[in-house]
C-alpha positions in Angstrom: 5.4 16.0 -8.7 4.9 12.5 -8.2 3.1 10.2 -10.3 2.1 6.4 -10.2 0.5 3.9 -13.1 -2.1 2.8 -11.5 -2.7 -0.2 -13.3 0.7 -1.3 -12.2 0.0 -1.1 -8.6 -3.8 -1.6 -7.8 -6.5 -4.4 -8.5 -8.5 -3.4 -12.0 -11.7 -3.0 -9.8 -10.2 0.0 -8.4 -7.6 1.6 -10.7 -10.3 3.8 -11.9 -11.0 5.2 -8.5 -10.1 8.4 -7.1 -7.1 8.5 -4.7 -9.4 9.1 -1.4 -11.0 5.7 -2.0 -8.2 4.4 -3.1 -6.5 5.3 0.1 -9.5 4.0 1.7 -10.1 0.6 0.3 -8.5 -2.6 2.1 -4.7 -3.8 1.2 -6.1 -6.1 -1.4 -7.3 -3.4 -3.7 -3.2 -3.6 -4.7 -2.0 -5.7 -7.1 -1.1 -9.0 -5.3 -2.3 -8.5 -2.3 -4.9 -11.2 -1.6 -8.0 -11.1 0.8 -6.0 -13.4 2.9 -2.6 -11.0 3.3 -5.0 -8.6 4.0 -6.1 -10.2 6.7 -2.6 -11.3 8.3 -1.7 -7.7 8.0 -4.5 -6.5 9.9 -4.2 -9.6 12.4 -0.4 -8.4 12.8 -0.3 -4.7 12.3 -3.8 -3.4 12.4 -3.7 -2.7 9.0 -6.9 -2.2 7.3 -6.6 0.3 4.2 -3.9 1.1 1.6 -3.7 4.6 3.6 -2.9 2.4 6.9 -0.4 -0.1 5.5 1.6 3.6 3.8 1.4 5.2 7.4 2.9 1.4 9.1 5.9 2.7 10.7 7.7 -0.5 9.4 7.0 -0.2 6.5 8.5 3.9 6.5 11.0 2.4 8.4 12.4 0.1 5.5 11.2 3.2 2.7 14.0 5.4 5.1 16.5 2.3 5.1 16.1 1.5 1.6 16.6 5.5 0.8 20.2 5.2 2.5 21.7 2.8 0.9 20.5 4.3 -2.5 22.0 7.6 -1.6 25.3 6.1 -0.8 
């Protein structure tokens, strides 16, 4: 089973959130992601919530790429 600290990773407004609005706030609810990246990612990508920016096909893209090399 997977697990995350969320205080590493997300915003202290929402580390005490449950993972469906978690999944549903904007980008910037992460740890150093500001307002503004939010915005150039949903400018760029169409990226809106921290459950978009996980299903971004680039971004599983690199996860895949990245899982590769660690493998060799």
């Amino acid at each position: 089973m997977a697990s995350i600290d969320l205080d590493k990773v997300l915003d202290s407004a929402w580390a005490d959130k449950d993972l469906t609005e978690i999944l549903a706030a904007p980008v910037a609810a992460l740890k150093g992601v500001s307002d503004r990246d939010g915005e150039i990612l949903e400018e760029a990508f169409g990226v809106k919530t921290v459950a978009d920016l996980a299903d971004l096909k680039y971004v599983r893209w690199a996860q895949a790429l990245a899982a590769l090399n660690a493998a060799k």
